[in-house]
Structure formats: structure tokens, C-alpha cells
C-alpha positions in Angstrom: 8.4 2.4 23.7 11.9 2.8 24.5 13.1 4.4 21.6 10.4 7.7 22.5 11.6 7.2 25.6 15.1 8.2 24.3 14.2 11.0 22.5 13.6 9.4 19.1 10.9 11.3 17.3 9.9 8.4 15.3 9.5 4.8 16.2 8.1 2.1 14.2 9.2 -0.9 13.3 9.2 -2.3 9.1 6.3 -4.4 9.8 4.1 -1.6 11.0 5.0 0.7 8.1 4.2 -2.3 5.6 0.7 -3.1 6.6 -0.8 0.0 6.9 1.3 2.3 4.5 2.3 -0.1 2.0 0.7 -3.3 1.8 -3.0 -2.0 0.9 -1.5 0.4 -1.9 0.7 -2.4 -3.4 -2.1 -5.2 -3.4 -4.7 -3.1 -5.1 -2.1 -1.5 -7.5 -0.9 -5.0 -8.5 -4.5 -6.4 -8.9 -5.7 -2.8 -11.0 -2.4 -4.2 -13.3 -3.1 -7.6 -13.3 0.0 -9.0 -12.3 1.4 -12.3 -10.7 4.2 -10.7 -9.2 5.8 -7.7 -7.6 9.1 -6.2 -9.5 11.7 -4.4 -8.0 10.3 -1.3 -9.8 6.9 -1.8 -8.3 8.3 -1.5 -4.7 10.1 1.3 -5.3 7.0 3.5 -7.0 5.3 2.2 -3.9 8.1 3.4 -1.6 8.5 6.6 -2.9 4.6 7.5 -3.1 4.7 6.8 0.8 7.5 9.3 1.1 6.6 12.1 -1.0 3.1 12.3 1.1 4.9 12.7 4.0 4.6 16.6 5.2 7.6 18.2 5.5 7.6 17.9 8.9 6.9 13.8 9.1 8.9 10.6 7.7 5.6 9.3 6.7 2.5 10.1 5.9 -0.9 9.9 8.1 -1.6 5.8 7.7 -5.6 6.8 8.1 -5.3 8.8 5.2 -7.2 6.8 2.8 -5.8 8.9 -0.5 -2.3 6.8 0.7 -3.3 3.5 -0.4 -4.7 5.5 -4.0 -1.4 6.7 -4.4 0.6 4.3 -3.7 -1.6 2.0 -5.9 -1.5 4.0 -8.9 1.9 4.4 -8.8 2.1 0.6 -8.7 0.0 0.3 -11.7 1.8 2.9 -13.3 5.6 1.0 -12.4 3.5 -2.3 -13.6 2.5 -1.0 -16.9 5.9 1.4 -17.6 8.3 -1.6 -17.1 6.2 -3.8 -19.4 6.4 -6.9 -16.6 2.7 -7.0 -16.5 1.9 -11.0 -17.2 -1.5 -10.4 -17.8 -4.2 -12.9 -15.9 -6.3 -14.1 -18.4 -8.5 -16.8 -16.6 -11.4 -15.1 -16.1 -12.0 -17.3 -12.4 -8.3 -16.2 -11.7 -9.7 -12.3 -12.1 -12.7 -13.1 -10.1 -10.8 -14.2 -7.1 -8.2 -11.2 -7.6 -11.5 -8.8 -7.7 -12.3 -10.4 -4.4 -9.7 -10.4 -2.7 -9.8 -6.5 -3.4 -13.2 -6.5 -2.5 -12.2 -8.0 0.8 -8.8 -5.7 1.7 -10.9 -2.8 1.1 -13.1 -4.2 3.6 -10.8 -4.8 6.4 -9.3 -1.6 5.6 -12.5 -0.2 6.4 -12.9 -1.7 9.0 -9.2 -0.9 11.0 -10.2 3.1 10.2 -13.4 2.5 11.8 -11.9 0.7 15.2 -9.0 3.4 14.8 -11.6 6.2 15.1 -13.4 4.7 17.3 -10.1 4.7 20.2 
């Protein structure tokens, strides 16, 4: 990477920091609150989770750290419910497919600790 090789002592680029810090957190958050949407407030609570687990010492926190994507979700669910923007899903095949589609993020998460461990 050529910004380590500059002396940068962190490197990453938006899209790395979203899929593995943010994205599982905000998904299972918003499917815990039953929303349809993301707010402006959600993706903030998310953002700021991410940066108060950060050690003093680190702009973010360890991405295989599964209590992460916990925090960051409740603090989703919490923005969610707080703000009142929570358009409740109330077809009950609509909160079958969210379930699984949680069912299936936790798997791939899962699954990219398990290869991560495994390198």
C-alpha cells in the first residue's frame, strides 16, 4: 500500500470500513427495529459506536471483534426507536424474509472470521 509506505499509520479506504465495521451492525440493528429505511440519526449512532470502541491507541476498532457489530446494532435500534422513524413492517412474509436475511449475514459473517483465522 502506498500510503504505509509513506508513513501513514492507517490506511483503509470507506468501503473497507463499511463492510466489515459498519454494514453488519447497521443491517441487524435496522432489522431488530423493523425499519424500511436508514435515517440520518441511525448512521450516526452507528458511526459513533465504531469510534468509541476504538482503543485509545486505534481509529477503529478490531473488525474481528464480534461485540462490534452488537454495538453498533443496538445503537441503531436505539437511534431507530428514540427518533420515532421506525415504520413498523407489519406483513408477517415481509418479517420472515428480514429474519432471513439476518439469518444469512450472520452466516457470512461467520464465515469471513473463520477464513480470517484461518490466514
Amino acid at each position: 500500500m502506498l500510503a504505509r509506505e509513506r508513513g501513514a499509520a492507517f490506511a483503509a479506504d470507506g468501503k473497507g470500513i463499511n463492510n466489515v465495521l459498519a454494514f453488519p451492525g447497521l443491517f441487524k440493528g435496522a432489522l431488530a427495529a423493523r425499519v424500511t429505511r436508514f435515517s440520518d440519526q441511525m448512521l450516526m449512532a452507528a458511526a459513533d459506536a465504531i469510534a468509541q470502541l476504538a482503543r485509545p491507541d486505534e481509529l477503529v476498532p478490531d473488525p474481528l471483534d464480534k461485540s462490534v457489530h452488537e454495538r453498533v446494532a443496538a445503537a441503531v435500534r436505539e437511534a431507530a426507536s428514540l427518533q420515532d422513524a421506525a415504520d413498523f413492517v407489519r406483513d408477517a412474509a415481509a418479517v420472515r424474509a428480514a429474519a432471513s436475511m439476518q439469518d444469512a449475514v450472520g452466516d457470512v459473517m461467520r464465515n469471513v472470521a473463520s477464513d480470517a483465522r484461518v490466514r
